[in-house]
MMTF fields as JSON, N, C-alpha, C and O atoms, coordinates in Angstrom:
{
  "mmtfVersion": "1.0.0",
  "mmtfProducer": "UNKNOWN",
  "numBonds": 299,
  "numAtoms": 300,
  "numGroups": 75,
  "numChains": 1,
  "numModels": 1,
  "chainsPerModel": [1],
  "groupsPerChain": [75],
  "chainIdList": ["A"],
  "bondAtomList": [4, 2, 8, 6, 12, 10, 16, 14, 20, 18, 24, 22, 28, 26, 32, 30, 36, 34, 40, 38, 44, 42, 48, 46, 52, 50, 56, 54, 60, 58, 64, 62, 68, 66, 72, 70, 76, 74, 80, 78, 84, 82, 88, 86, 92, 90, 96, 94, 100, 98, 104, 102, 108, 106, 112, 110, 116, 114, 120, 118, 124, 122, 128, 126, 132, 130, 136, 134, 140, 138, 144, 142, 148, 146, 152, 150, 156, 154, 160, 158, 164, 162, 168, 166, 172, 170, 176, 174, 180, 178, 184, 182, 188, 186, 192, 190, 196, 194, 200, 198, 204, 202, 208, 206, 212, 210, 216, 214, 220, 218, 224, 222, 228, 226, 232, 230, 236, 234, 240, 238, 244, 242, 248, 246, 252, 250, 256, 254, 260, 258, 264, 262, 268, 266, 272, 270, 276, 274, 280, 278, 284, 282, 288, 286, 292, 290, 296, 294],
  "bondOrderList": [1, 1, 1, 1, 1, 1, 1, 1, 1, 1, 1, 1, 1, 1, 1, 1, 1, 1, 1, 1, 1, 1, 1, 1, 1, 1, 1, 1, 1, 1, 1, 1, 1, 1, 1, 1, 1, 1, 1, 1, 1, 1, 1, 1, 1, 1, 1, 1, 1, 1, 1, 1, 1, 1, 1, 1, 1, 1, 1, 1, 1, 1, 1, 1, 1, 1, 1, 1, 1, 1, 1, 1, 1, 1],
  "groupList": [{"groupName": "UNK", "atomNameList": ["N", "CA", "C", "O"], "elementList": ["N", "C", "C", "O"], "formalChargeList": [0, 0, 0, 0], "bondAtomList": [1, 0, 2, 1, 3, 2], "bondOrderList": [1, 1, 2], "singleLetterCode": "X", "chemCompType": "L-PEPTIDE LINKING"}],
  "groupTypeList": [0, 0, 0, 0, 0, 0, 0, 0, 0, 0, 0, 0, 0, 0, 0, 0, 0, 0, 0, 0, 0, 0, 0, 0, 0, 0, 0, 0, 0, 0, 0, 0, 0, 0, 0, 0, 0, 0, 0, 0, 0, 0, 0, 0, 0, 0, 0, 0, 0, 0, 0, 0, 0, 0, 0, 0, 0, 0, 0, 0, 0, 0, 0, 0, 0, 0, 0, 0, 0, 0, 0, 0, 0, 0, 0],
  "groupIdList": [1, 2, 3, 4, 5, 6, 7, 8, 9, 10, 11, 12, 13, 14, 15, 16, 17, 18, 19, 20, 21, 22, 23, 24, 25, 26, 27, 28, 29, 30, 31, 32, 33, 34, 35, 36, 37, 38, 39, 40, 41, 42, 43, 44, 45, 46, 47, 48, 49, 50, 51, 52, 53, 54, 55, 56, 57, 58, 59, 60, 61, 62, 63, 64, 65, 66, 67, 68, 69, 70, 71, 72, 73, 74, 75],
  "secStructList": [7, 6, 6, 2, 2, 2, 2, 2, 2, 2, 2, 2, 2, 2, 2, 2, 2, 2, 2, 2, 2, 2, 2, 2, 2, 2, 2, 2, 2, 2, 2, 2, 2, 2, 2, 2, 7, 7, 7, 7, 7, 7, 7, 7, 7, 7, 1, 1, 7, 7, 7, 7, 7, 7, 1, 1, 7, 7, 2, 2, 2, 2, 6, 6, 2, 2, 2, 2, 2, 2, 2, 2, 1, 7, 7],
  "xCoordList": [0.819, 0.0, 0.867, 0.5, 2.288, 3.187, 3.256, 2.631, 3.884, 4.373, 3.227, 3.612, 1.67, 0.995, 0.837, 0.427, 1.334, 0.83, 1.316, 0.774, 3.17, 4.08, 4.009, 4.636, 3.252, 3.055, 1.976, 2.121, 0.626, -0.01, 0.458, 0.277, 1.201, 1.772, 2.642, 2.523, 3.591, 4.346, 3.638, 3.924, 2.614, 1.797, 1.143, 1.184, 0.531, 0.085, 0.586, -0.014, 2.224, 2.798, 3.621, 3.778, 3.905, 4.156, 3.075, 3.307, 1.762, 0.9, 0.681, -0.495, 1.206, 1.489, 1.767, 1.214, 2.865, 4.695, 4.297, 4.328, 4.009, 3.992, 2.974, 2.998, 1.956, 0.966, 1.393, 0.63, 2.237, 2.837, 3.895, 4.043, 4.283, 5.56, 5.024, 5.343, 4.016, 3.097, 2.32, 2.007, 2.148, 1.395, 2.5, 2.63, 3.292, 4.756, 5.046, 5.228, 5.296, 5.528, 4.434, 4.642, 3.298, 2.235, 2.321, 2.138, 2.555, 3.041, 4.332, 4.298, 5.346, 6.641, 5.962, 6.19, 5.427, 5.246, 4.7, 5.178, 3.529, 2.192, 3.392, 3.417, 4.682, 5.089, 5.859, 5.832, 6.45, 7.231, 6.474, 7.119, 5.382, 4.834, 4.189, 3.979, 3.834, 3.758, 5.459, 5.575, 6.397, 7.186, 7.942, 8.517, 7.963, 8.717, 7.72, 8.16, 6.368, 5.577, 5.532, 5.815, 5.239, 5.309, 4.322, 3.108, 5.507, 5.297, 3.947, 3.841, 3.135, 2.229, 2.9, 3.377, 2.858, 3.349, 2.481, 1.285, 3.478, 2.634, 2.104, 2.645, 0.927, 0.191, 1.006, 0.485, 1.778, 2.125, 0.778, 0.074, 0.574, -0.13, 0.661, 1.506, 0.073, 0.841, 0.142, -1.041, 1.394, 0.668, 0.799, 0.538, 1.438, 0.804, -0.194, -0.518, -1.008, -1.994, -1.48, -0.421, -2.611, -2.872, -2.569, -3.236, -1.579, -1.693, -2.175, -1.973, -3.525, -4.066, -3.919, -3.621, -4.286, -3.728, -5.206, -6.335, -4.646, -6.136, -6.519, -5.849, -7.471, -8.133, -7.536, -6.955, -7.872, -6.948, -5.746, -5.254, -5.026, -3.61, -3.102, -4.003, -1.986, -1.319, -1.06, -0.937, -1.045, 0.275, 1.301, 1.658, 1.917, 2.941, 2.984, 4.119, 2.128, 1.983, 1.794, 2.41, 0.958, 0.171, 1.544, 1.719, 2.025, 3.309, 4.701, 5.621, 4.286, 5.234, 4.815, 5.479, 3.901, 3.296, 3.044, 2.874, 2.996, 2.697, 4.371, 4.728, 5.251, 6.962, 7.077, 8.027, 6.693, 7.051, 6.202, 6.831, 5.15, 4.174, 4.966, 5.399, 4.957, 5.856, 7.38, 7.524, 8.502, 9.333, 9.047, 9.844, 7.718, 7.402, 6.569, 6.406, 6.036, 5.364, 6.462, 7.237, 6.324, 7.667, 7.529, 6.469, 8.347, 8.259, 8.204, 8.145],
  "yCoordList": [-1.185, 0.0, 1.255, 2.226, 1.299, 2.245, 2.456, 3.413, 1.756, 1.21, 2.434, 3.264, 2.116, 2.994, 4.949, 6.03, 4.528, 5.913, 6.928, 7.925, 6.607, 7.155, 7.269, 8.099, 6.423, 6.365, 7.557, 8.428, 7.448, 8.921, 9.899, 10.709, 10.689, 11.639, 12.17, 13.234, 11.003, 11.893, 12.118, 13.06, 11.267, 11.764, 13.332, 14.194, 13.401, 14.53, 15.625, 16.67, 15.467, 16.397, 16.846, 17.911, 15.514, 15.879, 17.161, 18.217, 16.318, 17.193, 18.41, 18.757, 19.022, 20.267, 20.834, 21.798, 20.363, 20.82, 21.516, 22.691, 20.511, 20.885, 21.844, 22.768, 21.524, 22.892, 24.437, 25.321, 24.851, 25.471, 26.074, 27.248, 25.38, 25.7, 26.2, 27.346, 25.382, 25.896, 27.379, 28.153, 27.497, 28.973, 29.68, 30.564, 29.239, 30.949, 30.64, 31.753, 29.722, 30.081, 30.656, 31.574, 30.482, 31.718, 33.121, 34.157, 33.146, 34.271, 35.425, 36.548, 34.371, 35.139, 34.968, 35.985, 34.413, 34.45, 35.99, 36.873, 36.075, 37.117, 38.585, 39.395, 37.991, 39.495, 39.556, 40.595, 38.683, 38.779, 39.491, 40.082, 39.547, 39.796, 41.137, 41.937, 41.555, 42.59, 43.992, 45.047, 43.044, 44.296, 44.236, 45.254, 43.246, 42.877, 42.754, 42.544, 42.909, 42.897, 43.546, 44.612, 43.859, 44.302, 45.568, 45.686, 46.577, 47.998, 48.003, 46.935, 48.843, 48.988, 49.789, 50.916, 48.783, 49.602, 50.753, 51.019, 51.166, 52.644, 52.086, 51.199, 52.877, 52.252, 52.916, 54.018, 52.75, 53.327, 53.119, 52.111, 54.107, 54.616, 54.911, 55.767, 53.853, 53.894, 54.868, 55.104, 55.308, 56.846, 56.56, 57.289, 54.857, 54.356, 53.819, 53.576, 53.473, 52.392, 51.408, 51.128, 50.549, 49.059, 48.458, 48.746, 47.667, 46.68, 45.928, 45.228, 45.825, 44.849, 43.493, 43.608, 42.184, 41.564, 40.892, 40.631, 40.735, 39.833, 38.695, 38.198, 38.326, 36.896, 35.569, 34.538, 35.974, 35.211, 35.157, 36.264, 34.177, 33.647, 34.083, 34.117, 34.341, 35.042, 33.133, 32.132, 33.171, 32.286, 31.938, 30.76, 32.821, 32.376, 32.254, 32.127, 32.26, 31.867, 30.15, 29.215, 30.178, 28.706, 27.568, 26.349, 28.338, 27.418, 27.037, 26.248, 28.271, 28.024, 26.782, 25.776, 27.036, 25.82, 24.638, 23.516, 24.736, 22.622, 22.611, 21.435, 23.29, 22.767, 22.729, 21.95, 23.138, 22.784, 21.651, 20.715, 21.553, 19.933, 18.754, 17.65, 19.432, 18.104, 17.928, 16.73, 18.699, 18.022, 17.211, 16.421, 17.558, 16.82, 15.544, 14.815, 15.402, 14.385, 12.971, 13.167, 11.521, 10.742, 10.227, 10.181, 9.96, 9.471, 8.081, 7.601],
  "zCoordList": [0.0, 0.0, 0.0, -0.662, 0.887, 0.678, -0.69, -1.148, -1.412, -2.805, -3.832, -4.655, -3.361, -4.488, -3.688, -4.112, -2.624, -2.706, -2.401, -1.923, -2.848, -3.302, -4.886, -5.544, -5.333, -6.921, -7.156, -8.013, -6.068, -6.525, -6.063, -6.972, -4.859, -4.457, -5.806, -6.415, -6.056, -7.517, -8.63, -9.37, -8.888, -9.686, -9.619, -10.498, -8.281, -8.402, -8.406, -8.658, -8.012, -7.417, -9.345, -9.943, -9.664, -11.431, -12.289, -12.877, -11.941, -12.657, -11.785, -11.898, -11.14, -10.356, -10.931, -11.46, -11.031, -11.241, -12.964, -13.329, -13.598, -15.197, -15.391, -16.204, -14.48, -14.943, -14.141, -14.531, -13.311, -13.014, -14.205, -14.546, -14.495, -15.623, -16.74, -17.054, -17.65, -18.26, -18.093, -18.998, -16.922, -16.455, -16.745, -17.592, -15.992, -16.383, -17.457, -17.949, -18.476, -20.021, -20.375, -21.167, -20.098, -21.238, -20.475, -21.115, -19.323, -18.762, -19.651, -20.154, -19.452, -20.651, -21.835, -22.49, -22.307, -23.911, -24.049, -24.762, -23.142, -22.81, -23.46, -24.387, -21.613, -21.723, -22.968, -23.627, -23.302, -24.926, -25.89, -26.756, -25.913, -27.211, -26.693, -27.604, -25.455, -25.338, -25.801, -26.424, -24.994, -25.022, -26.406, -26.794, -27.06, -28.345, -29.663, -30.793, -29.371, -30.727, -31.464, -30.917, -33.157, -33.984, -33.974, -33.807, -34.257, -34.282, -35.423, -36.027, -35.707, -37.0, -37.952, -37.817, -39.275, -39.974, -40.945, -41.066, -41.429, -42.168, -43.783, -44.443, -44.153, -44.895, -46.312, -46.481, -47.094, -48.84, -49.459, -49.395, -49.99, -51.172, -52.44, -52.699, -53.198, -54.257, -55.542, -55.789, -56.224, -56.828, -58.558, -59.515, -58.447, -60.15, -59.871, -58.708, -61.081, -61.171, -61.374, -61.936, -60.681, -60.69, -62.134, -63.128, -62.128, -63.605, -63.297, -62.305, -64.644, -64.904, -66.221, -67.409, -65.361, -65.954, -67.09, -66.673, -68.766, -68.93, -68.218, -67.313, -68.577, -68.347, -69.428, -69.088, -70.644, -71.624, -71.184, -70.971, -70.949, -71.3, -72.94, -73.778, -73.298, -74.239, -74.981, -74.277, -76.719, -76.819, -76.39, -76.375, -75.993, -75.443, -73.99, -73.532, -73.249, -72.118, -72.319, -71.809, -73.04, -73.29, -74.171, -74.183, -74.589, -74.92, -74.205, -74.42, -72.989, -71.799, -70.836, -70.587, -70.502, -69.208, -70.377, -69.9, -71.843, -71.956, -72.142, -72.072, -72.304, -72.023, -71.092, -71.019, -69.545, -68.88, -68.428, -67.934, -68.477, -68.227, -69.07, -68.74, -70.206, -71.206, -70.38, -70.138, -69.897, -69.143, -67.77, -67.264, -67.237, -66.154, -66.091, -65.112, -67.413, -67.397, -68.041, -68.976, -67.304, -67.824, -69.211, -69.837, -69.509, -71.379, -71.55, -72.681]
}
């Protein structure tokens, strides 16, 4: 009976222990990201326009991707 209940004492005293440790790591994480988090950055406005792209694929788009499908597919 000694035998088990030295077996639950460390048990419980394990699952203490780790949930303790656990608490102060989200603790530092908390303060990490408070004192080290990312500044906001500033918004650019960009003063070209937007390129737009068609919808159609070009010839030569379309003759690019089946050379490269044709080197990937095995012979």
């Amino acid at each position: 009976m000694s035998n088990l209940m030295v077996g639950v004492e460390l048990l419980i005293s394990g699952l203490i222990i780790v949930f303790l440790v656990l608490l102060f790591l989200m603790y530092v994480m908390k303060l990490m990201s408070v004192l080290f988090g990312k500044q906001p950055s500033e918004v650019r406005i960009s003063k070209q326009p937007l390129a737009t792209i068609s919808a159609d694929p070009g010839e030569e788009e379309l003759v690019a991707v089946m050379a490269v499908i044709a080197s990937l597919l095995p012979k």
